[in-house]
C-alpha positions in Angstrom: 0.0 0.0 0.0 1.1 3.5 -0.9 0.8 6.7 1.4 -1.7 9.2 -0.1 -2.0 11.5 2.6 -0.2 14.6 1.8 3.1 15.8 3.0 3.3 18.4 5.1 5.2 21.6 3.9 8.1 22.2 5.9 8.3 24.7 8.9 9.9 28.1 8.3 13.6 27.7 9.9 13.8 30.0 12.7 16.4 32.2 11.2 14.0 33.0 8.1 11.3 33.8 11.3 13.6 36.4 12.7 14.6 37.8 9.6 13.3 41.2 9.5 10.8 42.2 6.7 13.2 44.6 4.1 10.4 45.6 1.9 8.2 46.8 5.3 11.2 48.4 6.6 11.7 50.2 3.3 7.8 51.4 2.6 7.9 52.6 6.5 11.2 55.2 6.3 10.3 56.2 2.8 7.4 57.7 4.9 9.5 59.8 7.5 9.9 63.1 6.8 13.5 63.8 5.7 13.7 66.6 8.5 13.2 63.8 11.3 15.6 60.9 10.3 17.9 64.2 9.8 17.0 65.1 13.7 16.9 61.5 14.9 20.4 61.0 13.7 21.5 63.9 15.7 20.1 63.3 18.8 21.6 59.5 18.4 24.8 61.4 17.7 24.6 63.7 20.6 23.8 61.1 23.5 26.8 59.0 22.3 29.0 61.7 22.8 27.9 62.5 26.2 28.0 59.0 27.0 31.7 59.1 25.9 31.9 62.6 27.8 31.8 60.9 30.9 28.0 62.4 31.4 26.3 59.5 31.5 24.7 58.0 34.9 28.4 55.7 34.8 30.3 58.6 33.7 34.4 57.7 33.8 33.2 54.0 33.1 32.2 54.9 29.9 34.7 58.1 29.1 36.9 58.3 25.9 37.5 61.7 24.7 38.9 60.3 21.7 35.3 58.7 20.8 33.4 61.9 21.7 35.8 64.0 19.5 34.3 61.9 16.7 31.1 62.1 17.3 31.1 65.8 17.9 32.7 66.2 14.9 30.3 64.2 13.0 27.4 66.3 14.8 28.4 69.3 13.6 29.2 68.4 10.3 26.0 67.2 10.0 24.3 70.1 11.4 26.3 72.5 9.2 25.4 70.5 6.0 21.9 70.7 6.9 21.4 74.1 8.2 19.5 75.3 5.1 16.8 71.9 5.2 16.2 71.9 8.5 14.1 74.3 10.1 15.4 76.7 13.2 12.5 75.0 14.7 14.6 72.0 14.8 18.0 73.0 14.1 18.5 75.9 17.3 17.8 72.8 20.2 20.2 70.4 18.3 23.1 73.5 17.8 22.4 74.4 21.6 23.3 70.5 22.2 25.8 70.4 20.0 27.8 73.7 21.6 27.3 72.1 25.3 29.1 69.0 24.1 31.7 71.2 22.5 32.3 73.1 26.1 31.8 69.5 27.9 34.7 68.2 25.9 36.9 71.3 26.9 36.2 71.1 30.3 37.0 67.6 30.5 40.4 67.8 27.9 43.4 67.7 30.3 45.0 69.8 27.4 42.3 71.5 25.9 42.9 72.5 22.1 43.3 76.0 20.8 40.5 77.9 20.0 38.8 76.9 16.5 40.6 73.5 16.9 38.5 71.7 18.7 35.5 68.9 18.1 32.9 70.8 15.7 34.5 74.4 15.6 35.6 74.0 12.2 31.7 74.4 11.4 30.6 76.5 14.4 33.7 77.9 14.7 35.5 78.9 18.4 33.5 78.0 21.4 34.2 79.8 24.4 32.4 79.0 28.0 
C-alpha cells in the first residue's frame, strides 16, 4: 500500500522567522519626513557623545574623549550640512546640544585644544564657556 495523505510543507527555519521584513522596513522610512531621520540621527549622535563625555549616569566607566571628538565632529558636520533643510525650529535645540558638548569636551580635555581646533568648531567655529 502507498501513502496518499499529503506531506506536510516544511516549517519556516527559525532564522527566516527572525529575519526582519526589508520591503516593510523600506515602505515605512520612505514615509519619515526627511527633517526627522535628519533630527533622529542627531540626537543618536549627541547622546553617544555625552556617554563618551563621561556624562552619563556611569560617567568615567564609559569616558573616551577620543570617541566623543568623533562624534562631535560628526554632529556638527552634520548640522552645518543641513542648516539650510532643516528648520530653526529643529535646528536651534540640536546647535544648543551640539555647543554644550563642545564646552563639555573642553572642560574635561586635560590639554584642551586652541580655540577653533577643537570637536565641531571648524563648522561653528570657536567656542568659548
Amino acid at each position: 500500500m502507498s501513502d496518499t495523505s499529503p506531506t506536510p510543507s516544511p516549517a519556516p527555519s527559525a532564522a527566516s522567522a527572525e529575519s526582519p521584513d526589508f520591503d516593510a522596513m523600506t515602505r515605512d522610512i520612505a514615509d519619515v519626513p526627511a527633517v526627522e531621520v535628519i533630527t533622529t540621527v542627531a540626537v543618536h549622535l549627541m547622546s553617544a557623545a555625552a556617554v563618551n563625555l563621561g556624562l552619563a549616569e556611569e560617567g568615567e566607566t564609559h569616558k573616551d574623549l577620543d570617541e566623543a571628538r568623533k562624534l562631535i565632529q560628526a554632529l556638527a558636520g552634520l548640522l552645518d550640512a543641513s542648516a539650510t533643510e532643516v528648520s530653526s525650529f529643529h535646528a536651534a535645540p540640536l546647535r544648543d546640544g551640539l555647543k554644550s558638548l563642545q564646552l563639555a569636551f573642553r572642560e574635561s580635555s586635560v590639554v584642551p585644544d586652541a580655540p577653533g581646533q577643537g570637536p565641531g568648531e571648524k563648522y561653528t567655529g570657536p567656542v568659548f564657556g
